[in-house]
Backbone as XML, in Angstrom:
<?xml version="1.0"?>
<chain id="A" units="angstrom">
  <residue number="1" name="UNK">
    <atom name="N" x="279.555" y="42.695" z="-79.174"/>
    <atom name="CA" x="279.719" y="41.387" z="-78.571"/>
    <atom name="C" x="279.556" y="40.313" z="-79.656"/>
  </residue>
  <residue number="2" name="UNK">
    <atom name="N" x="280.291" y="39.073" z="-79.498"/>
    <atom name="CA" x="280.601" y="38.194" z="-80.450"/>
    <atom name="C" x="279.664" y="37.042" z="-79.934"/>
  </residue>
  <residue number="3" name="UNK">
    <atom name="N" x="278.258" y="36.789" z="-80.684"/>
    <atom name="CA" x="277.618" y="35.484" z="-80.103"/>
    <atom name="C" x="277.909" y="34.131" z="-81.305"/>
  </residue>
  <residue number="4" name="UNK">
    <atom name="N" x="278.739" y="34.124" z="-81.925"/>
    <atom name="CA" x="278.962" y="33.049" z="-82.963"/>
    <atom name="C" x="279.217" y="31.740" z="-82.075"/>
  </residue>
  <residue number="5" name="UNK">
    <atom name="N" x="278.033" y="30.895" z="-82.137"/>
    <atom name="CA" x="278.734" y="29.692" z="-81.351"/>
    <atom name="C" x="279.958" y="28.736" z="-81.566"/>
  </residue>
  <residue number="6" name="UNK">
    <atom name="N" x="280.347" y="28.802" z="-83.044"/>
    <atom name="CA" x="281.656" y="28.600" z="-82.754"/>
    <atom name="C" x="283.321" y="29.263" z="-82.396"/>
  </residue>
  <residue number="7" name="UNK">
    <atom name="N" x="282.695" y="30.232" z="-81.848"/>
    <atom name="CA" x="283.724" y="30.804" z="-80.631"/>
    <atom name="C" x="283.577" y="30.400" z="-79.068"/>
  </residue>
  <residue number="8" name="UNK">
    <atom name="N" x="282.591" y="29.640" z="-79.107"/>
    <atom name="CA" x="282.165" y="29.018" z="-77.517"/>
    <atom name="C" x="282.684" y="28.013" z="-77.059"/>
  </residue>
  <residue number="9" name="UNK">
    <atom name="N" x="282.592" y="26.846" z="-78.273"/>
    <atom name="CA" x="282.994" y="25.411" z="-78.154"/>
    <atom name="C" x="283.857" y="24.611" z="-79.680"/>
  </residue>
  <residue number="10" name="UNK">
    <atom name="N" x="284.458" y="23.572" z="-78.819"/>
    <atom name="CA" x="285.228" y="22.750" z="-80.445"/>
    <atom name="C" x="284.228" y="21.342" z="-80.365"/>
  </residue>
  <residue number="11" name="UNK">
    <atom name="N" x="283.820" y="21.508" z="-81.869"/>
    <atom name="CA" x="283.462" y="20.499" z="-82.113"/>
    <atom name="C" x="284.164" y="18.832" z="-82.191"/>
  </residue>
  <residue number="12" name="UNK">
    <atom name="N" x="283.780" y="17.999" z="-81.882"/>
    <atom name="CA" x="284.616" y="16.794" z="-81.480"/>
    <atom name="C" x="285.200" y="15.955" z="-82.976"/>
  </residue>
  <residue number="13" name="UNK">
    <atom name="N" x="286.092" y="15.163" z="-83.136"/>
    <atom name="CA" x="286.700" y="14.986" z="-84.572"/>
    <atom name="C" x="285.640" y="14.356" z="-85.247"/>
  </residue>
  <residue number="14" name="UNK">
    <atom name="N" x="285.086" y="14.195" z="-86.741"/>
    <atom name="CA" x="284.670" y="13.676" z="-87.719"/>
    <atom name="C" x="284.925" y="11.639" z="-87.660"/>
  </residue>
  <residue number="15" name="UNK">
    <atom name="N" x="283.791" y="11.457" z="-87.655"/>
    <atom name="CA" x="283.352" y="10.149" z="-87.246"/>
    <atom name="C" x="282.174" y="9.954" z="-88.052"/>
  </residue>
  <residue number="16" name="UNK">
    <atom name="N" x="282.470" y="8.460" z="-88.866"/>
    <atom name="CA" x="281.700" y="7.812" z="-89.778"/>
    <atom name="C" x="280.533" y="6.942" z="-88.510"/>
  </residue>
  <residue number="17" name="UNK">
    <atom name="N" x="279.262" y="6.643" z="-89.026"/>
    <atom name="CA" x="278.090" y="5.758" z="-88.267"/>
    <atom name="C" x="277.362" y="5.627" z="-89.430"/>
  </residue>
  <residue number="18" name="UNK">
    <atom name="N" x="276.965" y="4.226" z="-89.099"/>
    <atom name="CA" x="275.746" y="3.616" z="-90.277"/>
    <atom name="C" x="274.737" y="3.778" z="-89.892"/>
  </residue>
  <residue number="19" name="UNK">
    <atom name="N" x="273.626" y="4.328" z="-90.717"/>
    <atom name="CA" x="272.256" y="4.288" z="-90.446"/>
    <atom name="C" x="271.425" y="3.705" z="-92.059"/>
  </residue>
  <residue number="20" name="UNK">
    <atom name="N" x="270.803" y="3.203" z="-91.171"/>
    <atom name="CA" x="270.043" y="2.346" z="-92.181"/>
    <atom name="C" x="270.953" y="1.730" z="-93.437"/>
  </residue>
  <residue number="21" name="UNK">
    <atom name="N" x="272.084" y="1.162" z="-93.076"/>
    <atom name="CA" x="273.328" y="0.612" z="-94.560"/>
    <atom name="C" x="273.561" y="1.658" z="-95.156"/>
  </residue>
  <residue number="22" name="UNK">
    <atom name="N" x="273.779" y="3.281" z="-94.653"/>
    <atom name="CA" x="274.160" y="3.929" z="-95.559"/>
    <atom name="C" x="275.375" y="4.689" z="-94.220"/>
  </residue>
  <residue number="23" name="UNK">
    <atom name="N" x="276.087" y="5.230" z="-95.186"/>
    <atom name="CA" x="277.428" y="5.922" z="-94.244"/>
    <atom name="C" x="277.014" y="7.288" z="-94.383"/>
  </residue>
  <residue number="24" name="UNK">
    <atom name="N" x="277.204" y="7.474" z="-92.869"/>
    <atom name="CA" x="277.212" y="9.482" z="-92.706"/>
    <atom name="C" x="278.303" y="10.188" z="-91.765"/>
  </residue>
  <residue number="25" name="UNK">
    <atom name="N" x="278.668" y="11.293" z="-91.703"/>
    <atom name="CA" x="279.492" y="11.970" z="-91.241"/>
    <atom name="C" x="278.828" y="12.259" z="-90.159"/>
  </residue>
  <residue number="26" name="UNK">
    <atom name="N" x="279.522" y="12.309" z="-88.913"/>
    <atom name="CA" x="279.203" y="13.001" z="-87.542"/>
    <atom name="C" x="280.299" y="13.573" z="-86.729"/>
  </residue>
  <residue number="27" name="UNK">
    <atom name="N" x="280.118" y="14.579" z="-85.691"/>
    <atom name="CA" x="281.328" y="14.851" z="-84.767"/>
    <atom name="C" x="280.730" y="14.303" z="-83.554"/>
  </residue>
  <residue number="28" name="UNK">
    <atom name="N" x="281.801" y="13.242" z="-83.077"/>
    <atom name="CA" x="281.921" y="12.446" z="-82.043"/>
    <atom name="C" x="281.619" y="13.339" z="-81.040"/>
  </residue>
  <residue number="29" name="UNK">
    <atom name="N" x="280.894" y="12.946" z="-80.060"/>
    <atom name="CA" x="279.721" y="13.128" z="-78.970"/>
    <atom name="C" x="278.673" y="13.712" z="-79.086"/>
  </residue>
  <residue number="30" name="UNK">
    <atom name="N" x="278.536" y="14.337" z="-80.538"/>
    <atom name="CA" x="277.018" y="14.923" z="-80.294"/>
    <atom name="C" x="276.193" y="13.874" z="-79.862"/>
  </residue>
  <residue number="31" name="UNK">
    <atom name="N" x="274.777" y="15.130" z="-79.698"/>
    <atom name="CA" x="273.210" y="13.538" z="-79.562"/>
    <atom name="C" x="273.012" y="13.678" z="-80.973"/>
  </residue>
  <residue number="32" name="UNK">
    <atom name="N" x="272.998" y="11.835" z="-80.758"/>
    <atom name="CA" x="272.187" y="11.234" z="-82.256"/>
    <atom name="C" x="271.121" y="11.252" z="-82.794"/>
  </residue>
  <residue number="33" name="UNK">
    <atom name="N" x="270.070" y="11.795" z="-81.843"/>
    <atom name="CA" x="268.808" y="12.080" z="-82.384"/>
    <atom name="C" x="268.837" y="13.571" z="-83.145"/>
  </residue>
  <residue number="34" name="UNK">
    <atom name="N" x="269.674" y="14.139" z="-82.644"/>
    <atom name="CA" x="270.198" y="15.485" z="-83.625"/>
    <atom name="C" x="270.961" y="15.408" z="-84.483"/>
  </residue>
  <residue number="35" name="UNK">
    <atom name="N" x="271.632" y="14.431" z="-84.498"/>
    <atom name="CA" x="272.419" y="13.965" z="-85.936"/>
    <atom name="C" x="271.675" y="12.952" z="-86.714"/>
  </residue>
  <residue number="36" name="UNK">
    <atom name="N" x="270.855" y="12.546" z="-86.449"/>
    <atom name="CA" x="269.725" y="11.933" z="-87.678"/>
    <atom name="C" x="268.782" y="12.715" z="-88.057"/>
  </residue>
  <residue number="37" name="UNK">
    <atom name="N" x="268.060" y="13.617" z="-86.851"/>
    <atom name="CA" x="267.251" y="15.078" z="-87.773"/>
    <atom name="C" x="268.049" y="15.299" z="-88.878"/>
  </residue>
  <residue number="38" name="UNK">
    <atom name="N" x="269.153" y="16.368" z="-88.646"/>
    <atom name="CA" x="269.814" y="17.345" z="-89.726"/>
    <atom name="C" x="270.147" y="16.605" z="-90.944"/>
  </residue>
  <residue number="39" name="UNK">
    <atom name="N" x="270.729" y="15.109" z="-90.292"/>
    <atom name="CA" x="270.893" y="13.911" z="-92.189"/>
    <atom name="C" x="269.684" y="13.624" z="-92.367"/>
  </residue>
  <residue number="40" name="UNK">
    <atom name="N" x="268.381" y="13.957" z="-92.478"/>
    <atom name="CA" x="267.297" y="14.118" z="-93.179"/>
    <atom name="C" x="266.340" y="12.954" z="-92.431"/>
  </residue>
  <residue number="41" name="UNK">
    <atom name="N" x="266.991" y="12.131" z="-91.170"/>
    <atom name="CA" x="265.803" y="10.762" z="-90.787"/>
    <atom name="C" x="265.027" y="11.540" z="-90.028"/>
  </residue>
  <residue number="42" name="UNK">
    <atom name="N" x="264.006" y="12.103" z="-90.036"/>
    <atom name="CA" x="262.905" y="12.436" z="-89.272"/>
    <atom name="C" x="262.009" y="11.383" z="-88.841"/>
  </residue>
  <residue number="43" name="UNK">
    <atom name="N" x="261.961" y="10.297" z="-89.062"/>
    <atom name="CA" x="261.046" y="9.428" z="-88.662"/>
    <atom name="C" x="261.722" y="8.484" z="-88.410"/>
  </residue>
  <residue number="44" name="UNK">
    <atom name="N" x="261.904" y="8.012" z="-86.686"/>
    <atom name="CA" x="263.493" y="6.803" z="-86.337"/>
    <atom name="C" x="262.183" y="6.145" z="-85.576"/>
  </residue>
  <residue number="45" name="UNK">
    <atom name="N" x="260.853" y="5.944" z="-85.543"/>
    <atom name="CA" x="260.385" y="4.323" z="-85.300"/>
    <atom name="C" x="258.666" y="4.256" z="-86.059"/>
  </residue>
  <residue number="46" name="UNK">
    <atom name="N" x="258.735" y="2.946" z="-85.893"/>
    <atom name="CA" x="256.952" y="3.263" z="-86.107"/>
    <atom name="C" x="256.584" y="2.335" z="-85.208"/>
  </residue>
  <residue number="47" name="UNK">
    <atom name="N" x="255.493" y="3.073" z="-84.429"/>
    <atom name="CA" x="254.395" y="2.806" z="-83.482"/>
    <atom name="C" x="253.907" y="1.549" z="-83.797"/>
  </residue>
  <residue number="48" name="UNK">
    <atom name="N" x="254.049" y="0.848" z="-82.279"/>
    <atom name="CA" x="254.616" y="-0.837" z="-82.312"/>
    <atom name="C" x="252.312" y="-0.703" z="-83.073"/>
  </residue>
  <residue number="49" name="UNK">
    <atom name="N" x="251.489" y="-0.555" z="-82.861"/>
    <atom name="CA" x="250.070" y="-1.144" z="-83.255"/>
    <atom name="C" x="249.559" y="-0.409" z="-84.655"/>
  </residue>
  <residue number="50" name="UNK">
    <atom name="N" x="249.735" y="0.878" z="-84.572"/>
    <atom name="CA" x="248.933" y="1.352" z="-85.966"/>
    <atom name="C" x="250.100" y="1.669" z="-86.821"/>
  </residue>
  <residue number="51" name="UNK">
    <atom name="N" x="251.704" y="1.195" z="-87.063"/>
    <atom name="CA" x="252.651" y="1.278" z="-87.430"/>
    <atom name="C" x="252.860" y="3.255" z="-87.781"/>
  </residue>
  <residue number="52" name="UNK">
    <atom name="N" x="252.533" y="3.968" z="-87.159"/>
    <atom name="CA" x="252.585" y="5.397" z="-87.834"/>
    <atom name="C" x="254.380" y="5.677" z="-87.491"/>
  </residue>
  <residue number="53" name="UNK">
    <atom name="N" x="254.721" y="6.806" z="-88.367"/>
    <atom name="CA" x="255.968" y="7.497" z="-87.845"/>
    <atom name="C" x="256.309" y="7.971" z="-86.590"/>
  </residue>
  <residue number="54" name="UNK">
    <atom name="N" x="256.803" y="7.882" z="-85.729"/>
    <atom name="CA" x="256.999" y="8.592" z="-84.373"/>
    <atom name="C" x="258.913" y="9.348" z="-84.598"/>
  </residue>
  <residue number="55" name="UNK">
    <atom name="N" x="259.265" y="10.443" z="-84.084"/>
    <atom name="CA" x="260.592" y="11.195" z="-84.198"/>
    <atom name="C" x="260.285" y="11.833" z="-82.841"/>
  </residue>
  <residue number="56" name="UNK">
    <atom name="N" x="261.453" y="12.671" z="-83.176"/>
    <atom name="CA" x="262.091" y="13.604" z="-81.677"/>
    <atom name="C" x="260.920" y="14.177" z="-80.859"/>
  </residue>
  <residue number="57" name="UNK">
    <atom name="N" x="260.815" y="13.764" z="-79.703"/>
    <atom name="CA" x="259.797" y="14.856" z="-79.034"/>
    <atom name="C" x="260.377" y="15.735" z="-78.044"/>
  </residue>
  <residue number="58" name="UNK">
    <atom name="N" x="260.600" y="15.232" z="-76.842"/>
    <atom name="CA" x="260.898" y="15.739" z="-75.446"/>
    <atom name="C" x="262.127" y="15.943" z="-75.118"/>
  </residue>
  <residue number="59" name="UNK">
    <atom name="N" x="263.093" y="14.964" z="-76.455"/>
    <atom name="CA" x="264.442" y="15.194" z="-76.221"/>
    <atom name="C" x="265.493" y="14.859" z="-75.077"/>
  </residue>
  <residue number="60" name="UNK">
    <atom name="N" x="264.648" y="14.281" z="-74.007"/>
    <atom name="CA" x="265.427" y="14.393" z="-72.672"/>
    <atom name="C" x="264.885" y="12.327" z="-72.427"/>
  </residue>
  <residue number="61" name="UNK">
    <atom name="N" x="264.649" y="12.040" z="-72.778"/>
    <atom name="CA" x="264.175" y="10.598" z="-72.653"/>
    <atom name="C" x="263.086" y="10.087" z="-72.399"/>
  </residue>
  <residue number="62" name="UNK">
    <atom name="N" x="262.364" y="10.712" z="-72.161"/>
    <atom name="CA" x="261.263" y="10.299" z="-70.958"/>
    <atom name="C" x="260.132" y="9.631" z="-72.202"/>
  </residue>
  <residue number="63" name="UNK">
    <atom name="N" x="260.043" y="10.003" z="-73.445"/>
    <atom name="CA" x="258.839" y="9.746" z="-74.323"/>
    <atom name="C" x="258.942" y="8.568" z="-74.531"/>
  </residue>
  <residue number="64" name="UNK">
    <atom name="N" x="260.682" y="8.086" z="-74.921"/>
    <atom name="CA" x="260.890" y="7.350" z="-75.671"/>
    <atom name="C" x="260.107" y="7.290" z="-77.280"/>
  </residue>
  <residue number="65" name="UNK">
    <atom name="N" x="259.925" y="8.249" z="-77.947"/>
    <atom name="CA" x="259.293" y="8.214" z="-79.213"/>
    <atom name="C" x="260.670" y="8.552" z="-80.159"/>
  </residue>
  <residue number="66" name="UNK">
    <atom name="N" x="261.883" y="8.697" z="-79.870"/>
    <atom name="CA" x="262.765" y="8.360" z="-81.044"/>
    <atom name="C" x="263.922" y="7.463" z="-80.556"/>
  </residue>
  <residue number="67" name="UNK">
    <atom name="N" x="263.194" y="6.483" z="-79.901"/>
    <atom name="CA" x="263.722" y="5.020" z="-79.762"/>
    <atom name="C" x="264.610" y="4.382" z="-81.236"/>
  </residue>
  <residue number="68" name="UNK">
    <atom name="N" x="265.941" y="4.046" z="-81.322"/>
    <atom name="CA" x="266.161" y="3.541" z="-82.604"/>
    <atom name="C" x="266.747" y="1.694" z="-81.947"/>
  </residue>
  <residue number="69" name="UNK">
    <atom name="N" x="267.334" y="1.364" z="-82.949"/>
    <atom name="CA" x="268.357" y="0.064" z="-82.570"/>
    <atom name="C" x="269.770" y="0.633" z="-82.840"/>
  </residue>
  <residue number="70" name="UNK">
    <atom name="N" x="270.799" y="0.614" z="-81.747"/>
    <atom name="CA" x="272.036" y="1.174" z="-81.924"/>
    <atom name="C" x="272.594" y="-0.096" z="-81.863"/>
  </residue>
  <residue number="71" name="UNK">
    <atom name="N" x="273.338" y="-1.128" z="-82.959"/>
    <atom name="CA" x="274.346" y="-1.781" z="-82.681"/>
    <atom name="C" x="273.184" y="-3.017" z="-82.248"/>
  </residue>
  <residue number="72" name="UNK">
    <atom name="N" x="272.067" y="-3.277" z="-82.254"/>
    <atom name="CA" x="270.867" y="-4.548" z="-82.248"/>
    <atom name="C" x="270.219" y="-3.927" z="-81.341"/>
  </residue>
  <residue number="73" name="UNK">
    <atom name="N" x="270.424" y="-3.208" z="-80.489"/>
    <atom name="CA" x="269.976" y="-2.958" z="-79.194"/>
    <atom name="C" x="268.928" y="-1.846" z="-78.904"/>
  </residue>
  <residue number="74" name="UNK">
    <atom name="N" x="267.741" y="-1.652" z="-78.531"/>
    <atom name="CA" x="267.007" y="-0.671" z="-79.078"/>
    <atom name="C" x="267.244" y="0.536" z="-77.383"/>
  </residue>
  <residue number="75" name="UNK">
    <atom name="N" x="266.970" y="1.655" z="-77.818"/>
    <atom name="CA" x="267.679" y="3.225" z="-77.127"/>
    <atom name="C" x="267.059" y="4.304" z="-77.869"/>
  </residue>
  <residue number="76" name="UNK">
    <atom name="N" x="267.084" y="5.190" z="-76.788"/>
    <atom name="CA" x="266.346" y="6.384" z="-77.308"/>
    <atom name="C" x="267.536" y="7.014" z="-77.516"/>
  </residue>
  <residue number="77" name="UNK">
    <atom name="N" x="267.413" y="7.070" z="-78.442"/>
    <atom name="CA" x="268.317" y="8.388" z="-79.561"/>
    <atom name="C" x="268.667" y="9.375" z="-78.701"/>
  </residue>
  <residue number="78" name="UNK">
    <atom name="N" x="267.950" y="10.206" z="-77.848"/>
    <atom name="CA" x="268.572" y="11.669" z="-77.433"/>
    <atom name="C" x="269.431" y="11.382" z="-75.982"/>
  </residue>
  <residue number="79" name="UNK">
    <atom name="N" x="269.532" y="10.197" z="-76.065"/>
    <atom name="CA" x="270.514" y="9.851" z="-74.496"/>
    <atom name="C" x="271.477" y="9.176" z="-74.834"/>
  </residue>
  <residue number="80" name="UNK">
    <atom name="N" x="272.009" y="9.452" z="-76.437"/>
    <atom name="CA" x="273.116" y="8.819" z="-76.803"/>
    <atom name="C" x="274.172" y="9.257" z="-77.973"/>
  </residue>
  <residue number="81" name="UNK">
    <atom name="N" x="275.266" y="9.514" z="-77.575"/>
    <atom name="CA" x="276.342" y="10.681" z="-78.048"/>
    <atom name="C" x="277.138" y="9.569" z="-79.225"/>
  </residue>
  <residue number="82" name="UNK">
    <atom name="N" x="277.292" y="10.091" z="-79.975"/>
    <atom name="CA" x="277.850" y="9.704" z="-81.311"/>
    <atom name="C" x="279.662" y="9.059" z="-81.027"/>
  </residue>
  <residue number="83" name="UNK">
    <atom name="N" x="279.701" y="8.305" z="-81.388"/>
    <atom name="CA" x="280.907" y="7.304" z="-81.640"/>
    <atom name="C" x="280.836" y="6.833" z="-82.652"/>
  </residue>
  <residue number="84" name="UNK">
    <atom name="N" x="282.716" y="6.869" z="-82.854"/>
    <atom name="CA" x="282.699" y="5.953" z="-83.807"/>
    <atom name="C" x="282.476" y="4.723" z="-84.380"/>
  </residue>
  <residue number="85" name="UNK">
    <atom name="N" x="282.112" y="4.163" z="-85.698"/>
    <atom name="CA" x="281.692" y="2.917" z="-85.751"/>
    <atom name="C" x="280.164" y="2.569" z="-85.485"/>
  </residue>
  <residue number="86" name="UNK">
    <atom name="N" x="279.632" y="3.370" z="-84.866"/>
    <atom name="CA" x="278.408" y="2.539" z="-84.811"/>
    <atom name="C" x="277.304" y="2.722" z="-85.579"/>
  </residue>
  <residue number="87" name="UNK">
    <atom name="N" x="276.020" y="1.636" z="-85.148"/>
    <atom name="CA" x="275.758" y="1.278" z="-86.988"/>
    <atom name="C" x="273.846" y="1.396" z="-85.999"/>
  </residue>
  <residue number="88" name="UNK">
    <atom name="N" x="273.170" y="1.594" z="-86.728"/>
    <atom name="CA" x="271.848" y="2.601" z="-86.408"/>
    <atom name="C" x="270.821" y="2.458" z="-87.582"/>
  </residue>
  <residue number="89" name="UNK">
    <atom name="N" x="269.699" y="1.556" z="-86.707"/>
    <atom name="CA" x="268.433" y="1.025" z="-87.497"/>
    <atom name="C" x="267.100" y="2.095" z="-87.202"/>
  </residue>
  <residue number="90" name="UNK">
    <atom name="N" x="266.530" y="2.995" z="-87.913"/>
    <atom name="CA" x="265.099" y="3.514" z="-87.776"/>
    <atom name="C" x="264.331" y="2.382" z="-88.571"/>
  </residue>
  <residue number="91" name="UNK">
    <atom name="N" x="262.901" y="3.056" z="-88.362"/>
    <atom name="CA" x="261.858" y="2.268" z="-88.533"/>
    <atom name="C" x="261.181" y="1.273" z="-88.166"/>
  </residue>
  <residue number="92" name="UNK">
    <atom name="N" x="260.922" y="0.076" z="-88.432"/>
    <atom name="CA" x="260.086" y="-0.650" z="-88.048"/>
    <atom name="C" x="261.210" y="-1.119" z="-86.945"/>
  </residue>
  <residue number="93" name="UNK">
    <atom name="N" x="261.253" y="-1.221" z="-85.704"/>
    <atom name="CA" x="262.052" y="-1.515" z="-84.871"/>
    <atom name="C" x="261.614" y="-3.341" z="-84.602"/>
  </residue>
  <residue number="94" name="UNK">
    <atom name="N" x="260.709" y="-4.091" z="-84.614"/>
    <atom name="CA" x="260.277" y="-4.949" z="-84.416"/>
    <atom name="C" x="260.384" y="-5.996" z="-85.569"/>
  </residue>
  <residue number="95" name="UNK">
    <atom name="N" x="260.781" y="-5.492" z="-86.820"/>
    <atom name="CA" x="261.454" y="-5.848" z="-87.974"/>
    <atom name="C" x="262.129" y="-7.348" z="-87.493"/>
  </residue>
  <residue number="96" name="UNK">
    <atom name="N" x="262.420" y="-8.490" z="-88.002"/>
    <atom name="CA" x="263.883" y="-9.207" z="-87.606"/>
    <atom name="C" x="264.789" y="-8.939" z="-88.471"/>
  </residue>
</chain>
């Protein structure tokens, strides 16, 4: 039996997004909190009082601990599928 997952599904076409002023490759609809793990951002906010790192937890929304700014607007990363064009702030979210 053949379990290679890419015999299961097609990945969606190659799509540029800015994160932090830098350009990265993605396939349109993944989740973005899984496409900023694997490009190396492990740490997408810091904790609005003792400023620490906060990243992926629960994955499904509910933590909100990898909250980013998509496009000014702040969103939890794992409830939001990759398009083209768009441009993606970690860190200090409270920043101006």
């Amino acid at each position: 039996m053949n379990l290679r997952i890419s015999d299961y599904f097609e990945r969606g076409k190659k799509v540029k997004i800015i994160v932090n002023e830098n350009t990265i490759e993605a396939h349109e609809g993944e989740c973005l909190s899984v496409v900023l793990f694997i490009s190396n951002h492990k740490n997408l906010r810091l904790s609005p009082k003792r400023k620490e790192n906060r990243g992926m937890f629960c994955l499904m929304g509910s933590c909100q601990e990898c909250a980013v700014l998509l496009n000014g607007k702040k969103v939890t990363s794992c409830n939001i599928f990759i398009k083209e064009g768009m441009t993606v702030k970690t860190g200090d979210l409270d920043e101006s």
